[in-house]
Rosetta silent file (secondary structure, phi, psi, omega in degrees, C-alpha in Angstrom):
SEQUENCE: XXXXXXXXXXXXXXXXXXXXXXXXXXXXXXXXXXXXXXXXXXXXXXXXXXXXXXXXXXXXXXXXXXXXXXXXXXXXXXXXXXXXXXXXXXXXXXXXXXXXXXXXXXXXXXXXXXXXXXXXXXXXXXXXXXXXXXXXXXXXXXXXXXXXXXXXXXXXXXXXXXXXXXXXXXXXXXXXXXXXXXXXXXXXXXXXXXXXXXXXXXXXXXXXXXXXXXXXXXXXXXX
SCORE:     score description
SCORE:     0.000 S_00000001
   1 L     0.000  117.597  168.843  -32.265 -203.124   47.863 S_00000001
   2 L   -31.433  135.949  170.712  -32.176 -203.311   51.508 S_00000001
   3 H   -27.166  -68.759 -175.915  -28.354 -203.231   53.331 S_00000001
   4 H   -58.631  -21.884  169.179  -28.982 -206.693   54.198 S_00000001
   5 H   -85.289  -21.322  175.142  -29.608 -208.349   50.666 S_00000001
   6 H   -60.523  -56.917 -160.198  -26.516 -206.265   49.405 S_00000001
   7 H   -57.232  -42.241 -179.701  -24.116 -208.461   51.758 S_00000001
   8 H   -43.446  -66.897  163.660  -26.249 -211.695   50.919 S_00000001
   9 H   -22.079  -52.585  172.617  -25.783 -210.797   47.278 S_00000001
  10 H   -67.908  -34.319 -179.314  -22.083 -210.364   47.528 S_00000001
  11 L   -85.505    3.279  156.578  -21.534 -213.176   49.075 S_00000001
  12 L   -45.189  -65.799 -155.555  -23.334 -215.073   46.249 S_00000001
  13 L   -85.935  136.979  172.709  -21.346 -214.111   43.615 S_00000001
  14 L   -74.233  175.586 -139.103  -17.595 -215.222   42.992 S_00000001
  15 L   -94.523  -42.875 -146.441  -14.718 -212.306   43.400 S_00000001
  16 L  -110.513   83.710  174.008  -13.977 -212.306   39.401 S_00000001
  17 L   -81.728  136.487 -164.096  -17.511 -212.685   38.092 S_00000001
  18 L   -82.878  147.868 -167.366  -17.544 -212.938   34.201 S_00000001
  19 L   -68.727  145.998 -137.654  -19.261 -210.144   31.961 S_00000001
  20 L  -104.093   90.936  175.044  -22.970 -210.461   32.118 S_00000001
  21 L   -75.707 -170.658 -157.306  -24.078 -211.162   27.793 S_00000001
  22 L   -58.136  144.482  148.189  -27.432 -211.209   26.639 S_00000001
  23 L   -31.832   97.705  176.365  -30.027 -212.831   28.656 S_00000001
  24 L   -84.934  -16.935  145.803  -31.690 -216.323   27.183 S_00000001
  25 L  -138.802 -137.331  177.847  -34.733 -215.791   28.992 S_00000001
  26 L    96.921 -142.410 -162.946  -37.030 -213.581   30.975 S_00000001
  27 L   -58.393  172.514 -157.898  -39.176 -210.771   29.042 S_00000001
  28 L   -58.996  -26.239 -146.195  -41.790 -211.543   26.332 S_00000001
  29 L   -90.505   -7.364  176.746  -39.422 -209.965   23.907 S_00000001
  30 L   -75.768  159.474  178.074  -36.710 -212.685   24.252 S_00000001
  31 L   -54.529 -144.507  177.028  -36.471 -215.425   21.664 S_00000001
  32 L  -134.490  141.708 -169.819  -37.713 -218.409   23.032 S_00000001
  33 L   -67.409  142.473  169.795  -35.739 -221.129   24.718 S_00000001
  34 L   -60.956  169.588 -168.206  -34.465 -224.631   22.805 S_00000001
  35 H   -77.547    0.061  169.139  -35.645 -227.858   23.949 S_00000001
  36 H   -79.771  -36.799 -164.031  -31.826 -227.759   25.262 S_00000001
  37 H   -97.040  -41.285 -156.974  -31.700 -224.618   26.976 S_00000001
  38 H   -71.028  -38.756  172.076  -34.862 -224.889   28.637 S_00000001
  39 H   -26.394  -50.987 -123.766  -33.627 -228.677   30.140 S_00000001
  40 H  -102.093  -50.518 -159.910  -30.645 -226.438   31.399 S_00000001
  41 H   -66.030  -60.252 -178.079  -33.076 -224.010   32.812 S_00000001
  42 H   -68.930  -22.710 -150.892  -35.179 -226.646   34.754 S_00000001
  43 H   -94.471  -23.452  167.801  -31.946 -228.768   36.137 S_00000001
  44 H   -76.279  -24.383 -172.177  -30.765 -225.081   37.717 S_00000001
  45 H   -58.171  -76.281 -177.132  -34.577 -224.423   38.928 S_00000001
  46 H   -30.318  -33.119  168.896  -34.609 -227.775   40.517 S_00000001
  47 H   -75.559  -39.705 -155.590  -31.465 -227.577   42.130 S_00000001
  48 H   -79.139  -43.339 -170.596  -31.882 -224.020   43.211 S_00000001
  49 H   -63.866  -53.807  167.063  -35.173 -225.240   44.988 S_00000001
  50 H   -23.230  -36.927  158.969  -33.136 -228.235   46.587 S_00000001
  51 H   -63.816  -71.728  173.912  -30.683 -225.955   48.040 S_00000001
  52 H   -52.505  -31.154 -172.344  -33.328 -223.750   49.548 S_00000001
  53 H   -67.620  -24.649 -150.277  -35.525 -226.734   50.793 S_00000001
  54 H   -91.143  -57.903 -149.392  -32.154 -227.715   52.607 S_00000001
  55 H  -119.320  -41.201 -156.045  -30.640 -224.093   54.174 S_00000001
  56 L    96.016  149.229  174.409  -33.097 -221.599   53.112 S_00000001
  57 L   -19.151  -55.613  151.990  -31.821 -218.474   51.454 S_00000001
  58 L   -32.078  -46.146 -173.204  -28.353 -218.561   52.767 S_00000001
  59 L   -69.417   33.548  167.874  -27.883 -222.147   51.210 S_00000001
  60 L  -166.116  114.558  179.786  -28.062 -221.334   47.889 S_00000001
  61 L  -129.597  117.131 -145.446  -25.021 -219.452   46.401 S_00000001
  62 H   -48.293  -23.049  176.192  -24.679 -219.553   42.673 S_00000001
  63 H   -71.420  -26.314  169.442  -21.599 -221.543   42.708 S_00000001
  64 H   -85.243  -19.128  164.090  -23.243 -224.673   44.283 S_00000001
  65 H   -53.505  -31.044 -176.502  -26.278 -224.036   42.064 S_00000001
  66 H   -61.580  -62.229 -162.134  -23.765 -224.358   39.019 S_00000001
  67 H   -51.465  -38.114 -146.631  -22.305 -227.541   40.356 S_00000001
  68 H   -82.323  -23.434  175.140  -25.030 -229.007   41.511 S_00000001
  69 L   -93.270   51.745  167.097  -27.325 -228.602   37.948 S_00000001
  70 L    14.544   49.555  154.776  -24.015 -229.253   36.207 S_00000001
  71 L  -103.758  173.250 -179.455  -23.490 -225.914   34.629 S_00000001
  72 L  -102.187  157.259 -168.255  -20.866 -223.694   34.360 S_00000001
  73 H   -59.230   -6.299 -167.906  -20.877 -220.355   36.575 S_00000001
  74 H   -83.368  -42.910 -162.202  -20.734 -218.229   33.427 S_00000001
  75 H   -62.685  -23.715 -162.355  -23.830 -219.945   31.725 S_00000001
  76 H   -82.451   -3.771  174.123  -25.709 -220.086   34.813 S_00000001
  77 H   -89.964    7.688 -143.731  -25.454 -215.761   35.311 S_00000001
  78 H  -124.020  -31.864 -168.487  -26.244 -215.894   32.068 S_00000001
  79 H  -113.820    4.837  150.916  -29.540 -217.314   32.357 S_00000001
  80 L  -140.948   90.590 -151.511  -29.787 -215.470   36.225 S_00000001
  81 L   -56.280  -40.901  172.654  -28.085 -212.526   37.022 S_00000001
  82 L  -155.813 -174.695  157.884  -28.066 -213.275   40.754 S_00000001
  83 H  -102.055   19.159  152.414  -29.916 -215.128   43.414 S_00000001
  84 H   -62.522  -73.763 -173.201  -32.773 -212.852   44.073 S_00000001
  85 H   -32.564  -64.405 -171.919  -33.270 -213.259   40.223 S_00000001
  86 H   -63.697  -56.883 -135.842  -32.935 -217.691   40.455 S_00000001
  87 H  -101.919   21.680  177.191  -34.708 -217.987   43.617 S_00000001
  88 H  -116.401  -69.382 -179.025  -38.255 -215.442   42.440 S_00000001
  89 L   -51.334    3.226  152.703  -38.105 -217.760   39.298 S_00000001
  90 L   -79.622  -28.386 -179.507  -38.104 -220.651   41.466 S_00000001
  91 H   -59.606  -50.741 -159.242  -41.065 -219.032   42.924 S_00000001
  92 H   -82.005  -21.030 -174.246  -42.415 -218.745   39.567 S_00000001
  93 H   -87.965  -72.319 -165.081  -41.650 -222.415   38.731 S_00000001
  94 H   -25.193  -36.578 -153.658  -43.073 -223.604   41.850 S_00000001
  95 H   -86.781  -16.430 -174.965  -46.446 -221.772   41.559 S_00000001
  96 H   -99.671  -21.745  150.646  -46.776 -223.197   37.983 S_00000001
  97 H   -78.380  -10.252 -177.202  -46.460 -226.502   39.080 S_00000001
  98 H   -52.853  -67.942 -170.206  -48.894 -226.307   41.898 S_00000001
  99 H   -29.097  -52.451 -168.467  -51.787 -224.521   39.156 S_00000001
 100 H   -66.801  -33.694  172.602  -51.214 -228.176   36.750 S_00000001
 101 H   -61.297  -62.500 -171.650  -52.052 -229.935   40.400 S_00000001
 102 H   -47.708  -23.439 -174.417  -54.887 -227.729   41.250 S_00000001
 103 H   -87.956  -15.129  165.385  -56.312 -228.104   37.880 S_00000001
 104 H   -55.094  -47.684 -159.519  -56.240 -232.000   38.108 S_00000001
 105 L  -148.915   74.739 -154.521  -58.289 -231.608   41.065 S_00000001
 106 L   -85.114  136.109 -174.473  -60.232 -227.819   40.687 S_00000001
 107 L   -49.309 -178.980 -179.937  -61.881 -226.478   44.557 S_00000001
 108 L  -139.899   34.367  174.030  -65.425 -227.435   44.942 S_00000001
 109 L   -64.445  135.054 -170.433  -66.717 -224.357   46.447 S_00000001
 110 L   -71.857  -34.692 -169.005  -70.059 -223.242   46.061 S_00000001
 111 L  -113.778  154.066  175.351  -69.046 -219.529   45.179 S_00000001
 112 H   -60.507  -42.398  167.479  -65.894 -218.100   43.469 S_00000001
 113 H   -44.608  -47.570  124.702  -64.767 -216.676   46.948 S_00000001
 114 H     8.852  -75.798 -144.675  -65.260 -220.580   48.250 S_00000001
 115 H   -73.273  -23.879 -162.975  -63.305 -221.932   45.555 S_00000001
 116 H   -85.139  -27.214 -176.173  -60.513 -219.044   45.302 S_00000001
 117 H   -68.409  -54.279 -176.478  -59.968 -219.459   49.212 S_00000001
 118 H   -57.160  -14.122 -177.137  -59.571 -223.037   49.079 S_00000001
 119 H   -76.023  -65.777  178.484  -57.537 -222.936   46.116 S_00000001
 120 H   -43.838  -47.655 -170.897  -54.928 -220.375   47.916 S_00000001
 121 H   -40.922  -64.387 -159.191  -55.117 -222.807   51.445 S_00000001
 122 H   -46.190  -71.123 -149.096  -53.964 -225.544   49.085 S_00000001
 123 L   -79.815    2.416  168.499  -51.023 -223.686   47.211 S_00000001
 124 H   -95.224  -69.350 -163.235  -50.394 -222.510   51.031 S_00000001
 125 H   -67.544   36.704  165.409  -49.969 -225.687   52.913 S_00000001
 126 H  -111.249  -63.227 -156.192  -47.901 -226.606   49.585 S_00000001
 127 H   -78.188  -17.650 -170.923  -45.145 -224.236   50.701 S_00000001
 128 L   -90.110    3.339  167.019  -45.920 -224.749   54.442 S_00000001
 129 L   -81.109  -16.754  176.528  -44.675 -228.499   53.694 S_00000001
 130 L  -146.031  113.946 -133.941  -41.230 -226.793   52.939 S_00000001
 131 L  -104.300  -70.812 -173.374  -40.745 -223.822   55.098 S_00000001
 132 L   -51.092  -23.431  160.699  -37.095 -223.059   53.777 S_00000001
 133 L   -85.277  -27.903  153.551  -38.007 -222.978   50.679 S_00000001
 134 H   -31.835  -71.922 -146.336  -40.874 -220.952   51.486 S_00000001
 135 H   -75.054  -16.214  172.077  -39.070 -218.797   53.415 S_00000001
 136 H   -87.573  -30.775 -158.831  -36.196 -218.410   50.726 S_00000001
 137 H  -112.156    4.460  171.913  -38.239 -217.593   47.739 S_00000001
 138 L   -88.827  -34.815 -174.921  -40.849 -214.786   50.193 S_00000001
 139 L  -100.007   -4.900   83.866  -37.348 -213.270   50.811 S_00000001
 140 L    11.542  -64.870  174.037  -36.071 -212.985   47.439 S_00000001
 141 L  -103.253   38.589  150.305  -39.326 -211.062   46.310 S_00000001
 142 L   -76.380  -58.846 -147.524  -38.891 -208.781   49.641 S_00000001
 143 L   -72.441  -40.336 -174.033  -35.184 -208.053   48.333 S_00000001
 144 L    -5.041  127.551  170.380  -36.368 -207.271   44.347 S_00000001
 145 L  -119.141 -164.753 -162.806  -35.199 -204.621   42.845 S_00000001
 146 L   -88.667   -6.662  161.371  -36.571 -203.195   39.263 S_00000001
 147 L   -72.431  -18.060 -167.199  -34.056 -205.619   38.092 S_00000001
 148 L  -102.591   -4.817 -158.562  -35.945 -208.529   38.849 S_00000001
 149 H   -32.709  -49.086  169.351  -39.083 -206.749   37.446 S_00000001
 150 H   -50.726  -51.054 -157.555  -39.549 -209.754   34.734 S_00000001
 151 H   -72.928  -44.423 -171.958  -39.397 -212.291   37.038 S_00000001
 152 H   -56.474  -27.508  159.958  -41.576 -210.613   39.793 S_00000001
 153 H   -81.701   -9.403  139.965  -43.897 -210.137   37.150 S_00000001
 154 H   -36.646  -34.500 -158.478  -43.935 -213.637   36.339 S_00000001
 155 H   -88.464  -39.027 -146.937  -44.713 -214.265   39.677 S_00000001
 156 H   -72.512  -41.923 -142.863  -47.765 -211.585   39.776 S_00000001
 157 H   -82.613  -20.138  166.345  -49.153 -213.221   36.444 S_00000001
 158 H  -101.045    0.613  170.822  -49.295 -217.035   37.398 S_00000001
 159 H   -82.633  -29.786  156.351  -50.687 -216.053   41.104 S_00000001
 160 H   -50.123  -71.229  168.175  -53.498 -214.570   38.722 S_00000001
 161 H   -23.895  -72.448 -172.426  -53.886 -217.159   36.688 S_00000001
 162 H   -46.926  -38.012  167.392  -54.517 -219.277   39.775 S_00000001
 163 H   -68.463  -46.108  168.113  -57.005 -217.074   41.004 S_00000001
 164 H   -67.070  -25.376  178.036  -59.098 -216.774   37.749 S_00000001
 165 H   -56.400  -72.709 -178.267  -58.729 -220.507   37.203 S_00000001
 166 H   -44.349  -54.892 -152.170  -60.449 -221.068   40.828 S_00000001
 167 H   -83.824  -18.784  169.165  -63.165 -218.226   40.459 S_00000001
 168 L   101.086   14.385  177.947  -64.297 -219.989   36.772 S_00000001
 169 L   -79.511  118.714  136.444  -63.390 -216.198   34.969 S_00000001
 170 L  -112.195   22.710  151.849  -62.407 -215.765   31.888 S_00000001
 171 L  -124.902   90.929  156.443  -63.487 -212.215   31.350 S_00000001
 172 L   -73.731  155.262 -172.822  -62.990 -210.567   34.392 S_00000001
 173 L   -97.856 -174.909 -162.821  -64.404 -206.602   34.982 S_00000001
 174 H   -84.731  -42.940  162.613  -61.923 -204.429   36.379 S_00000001
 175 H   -41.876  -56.647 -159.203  -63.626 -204.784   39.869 S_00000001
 176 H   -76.984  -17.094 -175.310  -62.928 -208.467   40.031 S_00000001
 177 H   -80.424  -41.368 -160.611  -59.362 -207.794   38.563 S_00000001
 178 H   -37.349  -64.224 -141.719  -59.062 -204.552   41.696 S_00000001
 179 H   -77.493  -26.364  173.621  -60.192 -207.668   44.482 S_00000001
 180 H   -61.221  -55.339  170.247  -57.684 -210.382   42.557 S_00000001
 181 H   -39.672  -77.679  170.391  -54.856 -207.825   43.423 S_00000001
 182 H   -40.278  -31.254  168.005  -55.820 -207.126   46.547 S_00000001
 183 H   -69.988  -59.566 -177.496  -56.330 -211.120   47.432 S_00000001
 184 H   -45.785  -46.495  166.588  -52.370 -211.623   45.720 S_00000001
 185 H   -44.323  -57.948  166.814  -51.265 -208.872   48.123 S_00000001
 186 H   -71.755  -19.210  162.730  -52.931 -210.194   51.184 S_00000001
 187 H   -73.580  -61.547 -145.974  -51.631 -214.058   50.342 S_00000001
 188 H   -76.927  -37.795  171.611  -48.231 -212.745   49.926 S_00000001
 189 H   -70.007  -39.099  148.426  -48.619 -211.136   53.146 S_00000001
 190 H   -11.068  -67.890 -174.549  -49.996 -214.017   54.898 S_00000001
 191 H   -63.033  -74.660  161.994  -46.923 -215.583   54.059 S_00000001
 192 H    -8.587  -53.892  168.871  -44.345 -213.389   55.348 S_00000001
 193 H   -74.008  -34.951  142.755  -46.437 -213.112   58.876 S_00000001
 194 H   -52.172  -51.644  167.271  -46.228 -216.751   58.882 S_00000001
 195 L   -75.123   -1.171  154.904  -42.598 -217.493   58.199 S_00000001
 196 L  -113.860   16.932  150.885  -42.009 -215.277   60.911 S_00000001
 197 L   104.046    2.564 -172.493  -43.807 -217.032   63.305 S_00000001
 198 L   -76.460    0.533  172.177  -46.245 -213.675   63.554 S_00000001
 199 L  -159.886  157.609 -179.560  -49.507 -215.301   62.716 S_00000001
 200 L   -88.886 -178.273  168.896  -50.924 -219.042   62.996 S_00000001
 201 H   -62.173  -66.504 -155.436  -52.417 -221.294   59.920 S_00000001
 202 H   -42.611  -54.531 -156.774  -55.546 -220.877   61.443 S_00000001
 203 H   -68.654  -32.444  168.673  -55.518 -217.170   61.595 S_00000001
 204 H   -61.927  -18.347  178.577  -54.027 -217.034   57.557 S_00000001
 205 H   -77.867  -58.458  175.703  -57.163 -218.706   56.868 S_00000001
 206 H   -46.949  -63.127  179.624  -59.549 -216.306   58.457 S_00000001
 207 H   -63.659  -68.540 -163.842  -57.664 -213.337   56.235 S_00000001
 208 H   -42.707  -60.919 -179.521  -57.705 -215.439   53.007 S_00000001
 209 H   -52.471  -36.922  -54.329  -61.003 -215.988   53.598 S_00000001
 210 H   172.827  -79.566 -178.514  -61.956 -212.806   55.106 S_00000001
 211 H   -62.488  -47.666  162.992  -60.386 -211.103   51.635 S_00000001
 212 H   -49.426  -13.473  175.695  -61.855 -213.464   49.004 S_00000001
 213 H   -93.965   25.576 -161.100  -65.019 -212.253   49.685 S_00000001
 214 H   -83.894  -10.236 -156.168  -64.154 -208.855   47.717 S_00000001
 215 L   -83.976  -70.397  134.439  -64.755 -211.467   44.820 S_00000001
 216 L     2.357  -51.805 -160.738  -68.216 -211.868   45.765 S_00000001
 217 L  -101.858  149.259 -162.309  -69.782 -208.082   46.321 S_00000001
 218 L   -70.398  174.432  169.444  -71.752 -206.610   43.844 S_00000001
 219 L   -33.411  152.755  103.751  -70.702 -203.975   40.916 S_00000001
 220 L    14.836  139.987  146.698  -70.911 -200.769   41.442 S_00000001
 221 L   -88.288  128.579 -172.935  -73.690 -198.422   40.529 S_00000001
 222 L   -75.298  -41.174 -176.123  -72.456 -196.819   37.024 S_00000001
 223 L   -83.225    0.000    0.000  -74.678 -193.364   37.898 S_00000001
């Protein structure tokens, strides 16, 4: 973890932080949450974004996440270990509510490249309405470490979804899964050169576009 995410990180945490027990969510292999825990779950997501939409990464330090989703600091390390961890599972929340909008109202692109670009523009100019929250939850899954592994892969696996959703797959070949990576790669980067003021909307469009058409070209020859 980069120098700079240690000090963030520290300053996150309270001096006497309480012993870290079992996890209630995260990998496949945990139980599954109660209709109680999961409430508990959303009213820290929700909060957590609310913080970031406000300050941005700084703003959101686990003890006002506690307060403000009315948990207590132990339960809430309990169900995030830090705030790299809460704010790439805000990420992960976010992206899964966009996918139930986009599927209300699925692109209209003639080609899956068409439909997957317009689908990303959308879920971009969702986050470019709230920059700090953008810009909190891009820097979070910068700082990841192999601790966050669950979440980040959370992250990988509903930016997929959205992209198979768009292109109309639901048996993809291994080509079209290569060029889905490679579009999730190039989105994420997109973002980053945007929240640092390094590239314009227009010009994220031309690479999203520009990359979607990997979707598009044909197989391989097999001999």
């Amino acid at each position: 973890m980069p120098a700079q995410a240690k000090v963030e990180a520290s300053t996150a945490r309270p001096s006497a932080k309480p012993a870290t027990p079992a996890r209630e969510h995260g990998p496949a292999m945990s139980p599954p949450l109660t209709e109680r825990q999961e409430a508990r779950r959303r009213r820290i997501l929700r909060a957590t974004a609310q913080l970031a939409g406000r300050g941005g990464f700084d703003a959101v330090q686990m003890r006002e996440v506690a307060e403000s989703s009315q948990v207590a600091l132990g339960t809430l390390y309990r169900y995030f270990p830090s705030k790299v961890h809460l704010l790439v599972a805000t990420m992960q929340d976010q992206l899964e509510r966009m996918h139930g909008t986009l599927r209300k109202k699925p692109p209209v692109g003639e080609s899956p490249a068409e439909r997957v670009a317009e689908t990303l523009m959308r879920a971009f100019r969702a986050l470019q309405r709230e920059p700090h929250l953008a810009d909190a939850m891009v820097r979070a899954l910068t700082f990841a470490d192999r601790s966050v592994s669950p979440e980040v892969d959370q992250v990988s696996r509903q930016t997929t979804a959205i992209i198979l959703d768009a292109m109309g797959q639901d048996d993809p070949t291994p080509q079209q899964l290569s060029a889905v990576r490679v579009i999730e790669h190039t989105w994420h980067s997109a973002l980053i050169t945007w929240l640092s003021g390094r590239a314009s909307i227009a010009q994220v469009k031309i690479d999203i576009e520009t990359v979607c058409r990997l979707i598009d070209l044909p197989a391989p020859d097999e001999d």
